[in-house]
N, C-alpha and C positions, 0 to 999 in steps of 0.2 A: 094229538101230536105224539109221536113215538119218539119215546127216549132213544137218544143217542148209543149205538152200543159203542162201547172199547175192546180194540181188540189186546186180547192178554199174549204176552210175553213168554215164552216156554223155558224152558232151561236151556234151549239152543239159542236162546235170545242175542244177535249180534250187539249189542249193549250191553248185555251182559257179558257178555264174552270178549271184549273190547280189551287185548293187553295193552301196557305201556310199550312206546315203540322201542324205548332200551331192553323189553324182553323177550321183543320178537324176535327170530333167526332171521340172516339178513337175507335178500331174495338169492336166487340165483345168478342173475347179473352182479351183483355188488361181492358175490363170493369168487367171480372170475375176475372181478376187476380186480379185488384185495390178491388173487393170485398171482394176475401178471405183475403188478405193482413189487411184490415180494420175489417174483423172476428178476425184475429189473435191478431192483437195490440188492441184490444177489451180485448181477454184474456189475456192477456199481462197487461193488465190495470187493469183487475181483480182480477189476481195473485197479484200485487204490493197493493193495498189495502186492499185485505185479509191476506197479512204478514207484508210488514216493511215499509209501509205509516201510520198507526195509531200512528208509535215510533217514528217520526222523529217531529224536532221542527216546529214549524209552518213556519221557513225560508225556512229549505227544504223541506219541503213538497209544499213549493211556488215551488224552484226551479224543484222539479216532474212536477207539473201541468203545468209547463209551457211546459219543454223539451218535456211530454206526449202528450200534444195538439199539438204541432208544429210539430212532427212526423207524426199524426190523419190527420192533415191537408194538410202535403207532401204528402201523400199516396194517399188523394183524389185528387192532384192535384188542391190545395185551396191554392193560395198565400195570405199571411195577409201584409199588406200595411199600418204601422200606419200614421199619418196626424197629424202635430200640436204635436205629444205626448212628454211632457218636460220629460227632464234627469231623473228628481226626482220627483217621485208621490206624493203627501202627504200623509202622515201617518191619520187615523180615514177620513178616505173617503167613500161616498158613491157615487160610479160609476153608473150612470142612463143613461140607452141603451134603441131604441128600439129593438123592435122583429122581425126578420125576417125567422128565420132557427131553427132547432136544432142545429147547426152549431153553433151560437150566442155563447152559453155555451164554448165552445172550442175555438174560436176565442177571446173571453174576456179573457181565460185562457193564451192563446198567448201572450198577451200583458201586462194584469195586473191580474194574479192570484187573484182571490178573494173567497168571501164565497158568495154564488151565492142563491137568494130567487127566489124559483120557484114556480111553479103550483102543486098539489100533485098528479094530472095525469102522471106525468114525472116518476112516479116512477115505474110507470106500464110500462115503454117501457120496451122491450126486452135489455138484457147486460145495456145499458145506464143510465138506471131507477137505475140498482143495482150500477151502476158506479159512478155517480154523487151524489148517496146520502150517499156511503162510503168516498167520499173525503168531507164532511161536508156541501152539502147544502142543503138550511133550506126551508121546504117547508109548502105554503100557503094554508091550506082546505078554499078554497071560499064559502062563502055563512057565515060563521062562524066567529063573531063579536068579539066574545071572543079568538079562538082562533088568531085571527089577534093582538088581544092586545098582546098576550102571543107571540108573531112572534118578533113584533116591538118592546119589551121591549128585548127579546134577541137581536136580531141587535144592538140595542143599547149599549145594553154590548162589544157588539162585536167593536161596532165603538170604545167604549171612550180605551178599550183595543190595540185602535192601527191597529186593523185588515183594509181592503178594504171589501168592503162587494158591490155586485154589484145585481141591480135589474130590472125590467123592468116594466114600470109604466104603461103601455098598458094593461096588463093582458091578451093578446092574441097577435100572431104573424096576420101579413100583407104581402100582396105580396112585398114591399117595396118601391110600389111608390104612398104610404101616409101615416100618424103619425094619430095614434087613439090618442084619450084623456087622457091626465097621471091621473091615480088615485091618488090624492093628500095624503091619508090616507100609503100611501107608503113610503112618504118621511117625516115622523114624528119621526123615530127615528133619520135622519140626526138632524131636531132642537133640539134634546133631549139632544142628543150626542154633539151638539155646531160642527159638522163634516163638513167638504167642501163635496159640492156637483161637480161630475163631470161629466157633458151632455159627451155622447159620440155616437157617428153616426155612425153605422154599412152602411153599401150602398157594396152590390155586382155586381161585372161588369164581362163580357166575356172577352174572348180574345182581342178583338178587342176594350176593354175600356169601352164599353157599359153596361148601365143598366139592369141586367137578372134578371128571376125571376125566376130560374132553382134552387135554394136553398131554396126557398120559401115553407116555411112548412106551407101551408092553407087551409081551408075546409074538406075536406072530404079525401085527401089523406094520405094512411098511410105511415108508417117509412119505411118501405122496398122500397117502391117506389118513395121514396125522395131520398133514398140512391141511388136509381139506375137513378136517373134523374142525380146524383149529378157524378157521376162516369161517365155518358155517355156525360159530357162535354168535351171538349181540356180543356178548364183551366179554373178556375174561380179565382179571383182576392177579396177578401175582404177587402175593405178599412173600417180603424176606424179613424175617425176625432173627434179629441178632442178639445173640445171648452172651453174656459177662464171659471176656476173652479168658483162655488160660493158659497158665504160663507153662509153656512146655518142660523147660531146665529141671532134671532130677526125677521126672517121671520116668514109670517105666510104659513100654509103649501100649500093653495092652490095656495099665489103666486109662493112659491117657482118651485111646479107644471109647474105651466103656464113659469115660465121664463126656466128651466130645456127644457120644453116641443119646445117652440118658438126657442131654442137656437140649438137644433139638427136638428128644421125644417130647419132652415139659414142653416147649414151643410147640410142637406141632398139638397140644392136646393127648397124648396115646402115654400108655402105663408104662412106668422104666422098666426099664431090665435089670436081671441082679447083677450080682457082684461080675465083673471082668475074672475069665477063667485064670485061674492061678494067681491073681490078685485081692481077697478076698478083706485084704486090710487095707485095699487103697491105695495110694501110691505111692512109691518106693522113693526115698528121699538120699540123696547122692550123700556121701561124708565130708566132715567142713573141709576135707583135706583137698577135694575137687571141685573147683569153682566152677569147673565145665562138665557138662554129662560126658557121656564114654558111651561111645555106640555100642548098641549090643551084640554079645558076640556070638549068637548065632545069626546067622543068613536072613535075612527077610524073605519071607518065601515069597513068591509072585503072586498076582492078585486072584 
């Protein structure tokens, strides 16, 4: 009687090679469905801001943005993961993010609804451009010194009114595994307004917890093809780490800068930076004789 043979298993072995189905990429059909779906609550979003979003009070209009984002973000398969985020935000806030995605807009929307300062190219995207500047956000012509003043004296309003108002001191998105230099000229109606500043740390992971860069809106890639990088993942996972607010009042802007800037890098993992240029002892503390900062009196230069 002849033994039985076994046959042996290679290193191509489909057993062996068997991933979890949360780490496969999703087919081709489910990455055109995840598309249209994300067409659709696109329009969806557009109906809602060309009728009864302009009428509603700034409460609900919070609570739209948020439910609106958190749907946007189910669809693509984008879990939002807050870190550190207290019960109670403070009121006249200014939330300082870096940049990593278009994504960033909707994901801050998720967690703290704000009035969001963006670039005035944003407005040129397809649906999104007309999307985000109907729900109120305020956009930066760069290069335009005056127009920057006329930016930062509204935020300002905006803050001592109470609002959140959320910004990105970068002026340009990153792949996410480094912090460009915060434009200090950004964070000048935070002192004006006497407003808490609050570093917050975007960082996007796979499946598998890992650092990706598949959201990463950089270089030369357009929208369509970030959306379909974005779709052709199993999951992505957005965490927002929020770190110990700071009190704006009596800084001056570029330490404010530097510490906002240092405080996301600890959050994100990545080495501080030194000292904030010409601030090398910290920040400048107002005299008891002014209970209020005093905007400073050179020009904010544009971003």
């Amino acid at each position: 009687m002849k033994p039985r043979r076994t046959r042996e298993r290679g290193p191509t072995s489909a057993r062996q090679e068997r991933v979890p189905a949360r780490l496969r990429p999703p087919s081709f059909l489910k990455r055109c469905v995840r598309l249209v779906r994300l067409a659709l609550h696109f329009l969806w979003g557009l109906i809602l801001v060309a009728t009864t979003f302009p009428r509603l009070s700034p409460a609900r209009q919070n609570r739209v943005l948020r439910r609106w984002s958190r749907r946007l973000l189910a669809i693509a398969d984008v879990r939002v993961q807050p870190i550190g985020m207290p019960e109670q935000l403070p009121e006249r806030m200014l939330l300082v993010t870096n940049h990593v995605s278009w994504l960033d807009i909707f994901v801050v929307h998720a967690v703290a609804p704000s009035i969001f300062i963006a670039k005035s190219e944003i407005r040129d995207w397809p649906l999104a451009g007309f999307l985000v500047a109907r729900v109120g956000t305020l956009f930066l012509e760069r290069g335009r010194s005056r127009h920057a003043q006329q930016t930062n004296g509204r935020i300002a309003r905006e803050l001592e009114a109470g609002r959140v108002v959320a910004v990105c001191p970068e002026g340009t998105t990153s792949d996410g595994s480094e912090l460009k230099r915060f434009h200090a000229a950004l964070l000048q109606p935070a002192i004006d307004a006497a407003a808490m500043v609050q570093p917050l740390a975007l960082r996007y992971v796979d499946a598998r917890g890992e650092r990706t860069t598949a959201a990463a809106y950089v270089g030369d890639t357009s929208l369509l093809e970030s959306v379909w990088r974005i779709v052709s993942e199993p999951r992505l996972v957005a965490e927002a780490h929020f770190t110990r607010p700071i009190r704006a009042a009596h800084h001056e802007r570029r330490a404010l800068a530097h510490e906002a800037e240092n405080a996301i890098r600890r959050a994100l993992g990545l080495e501080a930076s030194g000292s904030a240029h010409g601030t090398a002892h910290g920040p400048r503390v107002g005299s008891p004789q002014s209970p209020r900062p005093t905007r400073s009196p050179r020009r904010a230069p544009a971003d």
